[in-house]
N, C-alpha and C positions, 0 to 999 in steps of 0.2 A: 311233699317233703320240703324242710328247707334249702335255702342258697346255701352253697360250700357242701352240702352231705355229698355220698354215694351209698349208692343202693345195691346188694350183690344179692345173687339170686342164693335162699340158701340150701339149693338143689346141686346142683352142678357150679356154682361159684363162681360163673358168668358175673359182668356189669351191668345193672339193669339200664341203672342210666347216671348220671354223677353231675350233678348241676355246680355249676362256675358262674361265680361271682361277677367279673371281672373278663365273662368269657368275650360278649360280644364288645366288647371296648378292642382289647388286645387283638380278637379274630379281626377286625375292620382296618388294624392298624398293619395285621403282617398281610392281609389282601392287598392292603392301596402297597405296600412295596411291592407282594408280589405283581402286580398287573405294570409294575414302573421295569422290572426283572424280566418282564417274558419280553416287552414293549424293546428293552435292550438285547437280549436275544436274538430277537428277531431282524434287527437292524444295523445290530456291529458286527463284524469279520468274527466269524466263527472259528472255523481249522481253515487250513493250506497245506498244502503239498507240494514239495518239490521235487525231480530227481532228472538227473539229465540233463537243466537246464530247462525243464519244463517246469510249468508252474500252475496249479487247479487249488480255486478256494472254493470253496463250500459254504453255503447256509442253513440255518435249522431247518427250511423246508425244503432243499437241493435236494436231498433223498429220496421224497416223495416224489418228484417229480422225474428224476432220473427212475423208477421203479416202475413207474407209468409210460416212460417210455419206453423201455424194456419190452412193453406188454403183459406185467405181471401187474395191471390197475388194480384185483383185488388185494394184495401186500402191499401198495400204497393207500391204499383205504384205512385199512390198518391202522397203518404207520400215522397215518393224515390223525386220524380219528385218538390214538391212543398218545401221543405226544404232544399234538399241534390243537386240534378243535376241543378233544374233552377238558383240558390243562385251560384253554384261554378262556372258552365260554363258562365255565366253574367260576374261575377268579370274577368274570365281568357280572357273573352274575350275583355273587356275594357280595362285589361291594355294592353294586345296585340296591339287594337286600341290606346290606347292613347301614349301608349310607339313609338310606330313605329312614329307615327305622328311628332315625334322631330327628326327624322333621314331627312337625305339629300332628299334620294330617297327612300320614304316609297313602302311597296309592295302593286299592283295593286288591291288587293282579298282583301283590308281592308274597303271599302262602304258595301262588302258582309256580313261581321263579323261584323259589326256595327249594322249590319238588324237586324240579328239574336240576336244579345246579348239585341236590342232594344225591341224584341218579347219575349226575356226571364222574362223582367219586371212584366209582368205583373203575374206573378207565382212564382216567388220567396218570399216566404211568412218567412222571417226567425222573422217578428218581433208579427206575427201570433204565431208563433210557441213557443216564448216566454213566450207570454200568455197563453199557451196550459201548457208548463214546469211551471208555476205558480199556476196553477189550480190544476196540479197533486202533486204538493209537498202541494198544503194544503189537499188535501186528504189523504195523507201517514204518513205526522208527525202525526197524532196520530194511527195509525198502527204501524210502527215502527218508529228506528232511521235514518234520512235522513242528506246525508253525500250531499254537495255541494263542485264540483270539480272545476278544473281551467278550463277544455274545459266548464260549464258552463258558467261563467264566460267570456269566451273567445268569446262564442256565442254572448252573452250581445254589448261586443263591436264590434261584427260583425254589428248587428243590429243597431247601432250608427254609423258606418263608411258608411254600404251600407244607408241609408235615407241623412248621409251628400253624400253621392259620388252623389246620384239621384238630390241632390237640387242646389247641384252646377254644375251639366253637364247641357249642355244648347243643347238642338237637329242642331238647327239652325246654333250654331256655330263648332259643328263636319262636319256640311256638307261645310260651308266655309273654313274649313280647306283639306277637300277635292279638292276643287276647286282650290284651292291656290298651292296643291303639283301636280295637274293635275289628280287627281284619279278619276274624272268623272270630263263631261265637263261645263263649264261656262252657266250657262239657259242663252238666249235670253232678253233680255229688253220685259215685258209684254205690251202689249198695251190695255189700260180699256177702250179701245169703243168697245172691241169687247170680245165675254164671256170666262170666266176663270174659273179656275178649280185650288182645289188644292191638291197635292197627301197626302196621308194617309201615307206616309213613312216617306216622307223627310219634308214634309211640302211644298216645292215650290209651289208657284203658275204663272199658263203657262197657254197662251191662248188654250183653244179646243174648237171643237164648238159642241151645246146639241148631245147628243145620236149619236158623232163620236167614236171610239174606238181607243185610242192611247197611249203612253209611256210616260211616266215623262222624259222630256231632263235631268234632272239630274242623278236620281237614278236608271234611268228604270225601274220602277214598272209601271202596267198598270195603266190610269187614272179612276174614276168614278164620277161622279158627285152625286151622293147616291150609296150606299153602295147596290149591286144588290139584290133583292128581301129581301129586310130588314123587313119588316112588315112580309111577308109569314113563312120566318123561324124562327122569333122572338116567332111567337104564334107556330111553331112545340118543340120549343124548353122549353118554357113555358107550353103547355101541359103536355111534357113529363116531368119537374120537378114537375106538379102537383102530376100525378101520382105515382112519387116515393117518392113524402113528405108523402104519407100516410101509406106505410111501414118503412121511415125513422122512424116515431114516433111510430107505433104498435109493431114494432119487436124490442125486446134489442140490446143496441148497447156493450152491455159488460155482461158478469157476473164474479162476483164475491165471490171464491169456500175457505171457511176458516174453517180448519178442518172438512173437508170432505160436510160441507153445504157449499149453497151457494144461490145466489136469482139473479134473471136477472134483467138489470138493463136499462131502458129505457132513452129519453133523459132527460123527463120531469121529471122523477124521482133520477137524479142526480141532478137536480136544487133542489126539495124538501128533498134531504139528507145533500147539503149543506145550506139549512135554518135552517134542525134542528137542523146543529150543530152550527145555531150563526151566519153563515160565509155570514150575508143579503149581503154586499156590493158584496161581490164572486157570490152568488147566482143570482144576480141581472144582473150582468155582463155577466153569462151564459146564461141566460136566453132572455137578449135581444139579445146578438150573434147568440144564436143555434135555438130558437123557433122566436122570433120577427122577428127578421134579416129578416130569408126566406119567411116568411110568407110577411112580407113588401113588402118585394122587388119583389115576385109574384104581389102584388096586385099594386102595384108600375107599371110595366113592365106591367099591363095589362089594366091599364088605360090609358097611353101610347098607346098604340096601338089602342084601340076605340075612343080614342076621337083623333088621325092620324086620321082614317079610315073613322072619319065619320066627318071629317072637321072643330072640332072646332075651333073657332079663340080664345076666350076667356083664359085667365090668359097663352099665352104662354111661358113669362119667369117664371112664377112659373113651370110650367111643365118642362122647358128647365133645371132647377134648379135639381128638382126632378129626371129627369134621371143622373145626374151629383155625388147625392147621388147614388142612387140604382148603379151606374157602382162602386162608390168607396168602399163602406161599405160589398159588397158580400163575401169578401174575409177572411172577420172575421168571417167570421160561421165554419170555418175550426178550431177552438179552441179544439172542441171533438174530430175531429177527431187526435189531435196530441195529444189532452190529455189520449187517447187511449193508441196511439201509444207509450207514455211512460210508463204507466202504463202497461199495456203485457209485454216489454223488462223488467219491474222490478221486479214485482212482480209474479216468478215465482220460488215457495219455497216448490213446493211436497204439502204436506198432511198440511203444515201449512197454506197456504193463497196463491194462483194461481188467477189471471186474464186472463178470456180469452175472446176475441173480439165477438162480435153479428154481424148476418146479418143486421141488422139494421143501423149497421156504415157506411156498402159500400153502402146503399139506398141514407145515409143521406149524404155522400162524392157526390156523382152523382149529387142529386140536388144542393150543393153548386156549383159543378163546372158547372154544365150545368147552372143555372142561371147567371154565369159569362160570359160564353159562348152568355147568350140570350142579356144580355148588350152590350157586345159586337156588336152585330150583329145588333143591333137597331140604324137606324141614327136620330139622336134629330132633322134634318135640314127637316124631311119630314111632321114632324109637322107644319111647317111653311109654307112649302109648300101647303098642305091640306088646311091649313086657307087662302090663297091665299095672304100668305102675301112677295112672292117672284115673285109675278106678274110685269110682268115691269121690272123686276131687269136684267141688260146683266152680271153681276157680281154674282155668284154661290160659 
């Protein structure tokens, strides 16, 4: 296809792929900001808190580390991993890629660091996290005085640079520029009489034939024509969030200790403390993220699989649709848990007002991430399959 088309699939109306012009110019230019954005983040006064006469500032990575001292190291892993490492190594590693990519002779190991920064995407939650630093600062102005710094700030336009760098990097067109400096070699011309296959990395599509086992001429990544035992582990993985949503919501995921009381504080019972104080639209916002969200998106992901399983043909692009939500939306349930994670680095003031984190956080962090995990793992294309509506097709 040419530079500037898009390509929509004309099955279910998906985007196959949309090549930009102009993409890696623009993506190169909002990365070098964003890496100048996190770089300040990391380095200027963040929040403060005051009350009493006492006074605790905070840093973008204060959380993790009070989380870990806590003894809850797995919800600083998390936290470390979904804010701090996926967000900085992504950026460091795009402009790597995209900077080298204007040299003569770019280095051989840049297809590899493209992979990887491209698997970083889907974890780097910094505009989640946003949300999270929102939620906690309405909680706190009226506890104490809340000082807003320039690495907040800094965050802010992090979170604006990395959505522009994602919108205008184009997948398609980082691999033709591969092609073009010799970093992996030129695919083959496809021939469509005979069945195709397309890789999950690069995108190419290359002739294989059903149930052979073989390499993407491009990328080298192994081919599959489904995504291997998708259904099986979709429902191990789905079990297993069931199971942990039901201590995610029984066990507190915080309490909070002021002047020597204090009361545990559960998910559902942080939605009903910001209703009483007024805050519906906040309330409201929590509440579809931390309790709706995962409860959807289970019941979402398991109706998916039985009506796979047991052959429907009926409403497939509704359902094709349907999985397309539940893959994008999981990743918003992660609001508690960073609203946490500020709150502990903050409010920790002795005998006046301490926060400290519940078992119930690390329940509730598990099923978000493992329900992203079970998205993942789910191929929307076996639905189609099952209806028998890829009968006949030599094209896969």
């Amino acid at each position: 296809m040419e530079d500037g088309t898009t390509a929509h699939c004309s099955r279910c109306h998906a985007t196959l792929h949309k090549f930009r012009i102009t993409s890696l110019n623009n993506a190169f230019a909002y990365t070098c900001a964003g890496l100048v954005f996190f770089l300040m983040a990391n380095f200027l006064p963040f929040i403060s808190l005051e009350i009493s006469g006492q006074f605790h500032a905070a840093s973008l990575v204060t959380g993790i580390f009070a989380l870990y001292n806590q003894g809850l190291w797995e919800l600083a892993a998390v936290v470390a991993l979904t804010m701090f490492v996926a967000p900085g190594l992504r950026l460091g590693s795009l402009f790597i890629v995209l900077g080298c990519l204007t040299f003569k002779r770019p280095p051989r190991w840049l297809p590899d660091l493209y992979r990887f920064a491209t698997l970083l995407a889907h974890w780097a939650m910094i505009e989640v996290y946003m949300l999270g630093v929102f939620v906690a600062y309405t909680k706190l102005i009226d506890l104490a005085s809340v000082t807003v710094g320039a690495g907040l700030l800094s965050l802010g336009a992090l979170m604006l640079t990395m959505i522009a760098a994602g919108g205008a990097l184009d997948n398609e067109t980082v691999w033709r520029a591969f092609e073009r400096r010799g970093l992996v070699p030129s695919p083959l011309k496809t021939d469509s009489r005979r069945p195709t296959c397309q890789c999950h990395t690069c995108g190419l599509v290359s002739n294989v034939e059903p149930g052979a086992h073989d390499d993407c001429p491009r990328c080298g990544m192994a081919l599959h024509y489904r995504k291997p035992n998708s259904v099986s582990r979709t429902w191990a993985l789905v079990a297993s969030a069931i199971i942990l949503y039901l201590p995610a919501n029984i066990f507190p995921v915080m309490t909070v200790i002021s002047l020597g009381r204090g009361a545990p504080d559960t998910i559902i019972s942080g939605v009903i403390e910001l209703a009483d104080a007024g805050m519906w639209p906040l309330a409201a916002l929590v509440f579809f993220a931390s309790i709706l969200v995962p409860v959807l998106k289970l019941i979402g992901l398991i109706i998916l699989l039985i009506t796979t399983q047991r052959g429907m043909a009926r409403r497939l692009h509704d359902r094709t649709v349907l999985y397309r939500i539940v893959e994008a939306v999981g990743r918003w349930s992660m609001i508690d848990i960073f609203m946490i994670s500020i709150l502990v680095a903050l409010v920790q003031l002795g005998q006046i007002a301490t926060i400290e984190p519940g078992i119930g956080a690390v329940a509730f962090a598990s099923v978000v991430v493992i329900t992203m995990i079970a998205a993942m793992n789910f191929d929307p294309r076996l639905m189609w399959d099952a209806a028998g509506a890829n009968r006949g097709r030599r094209s896969q």
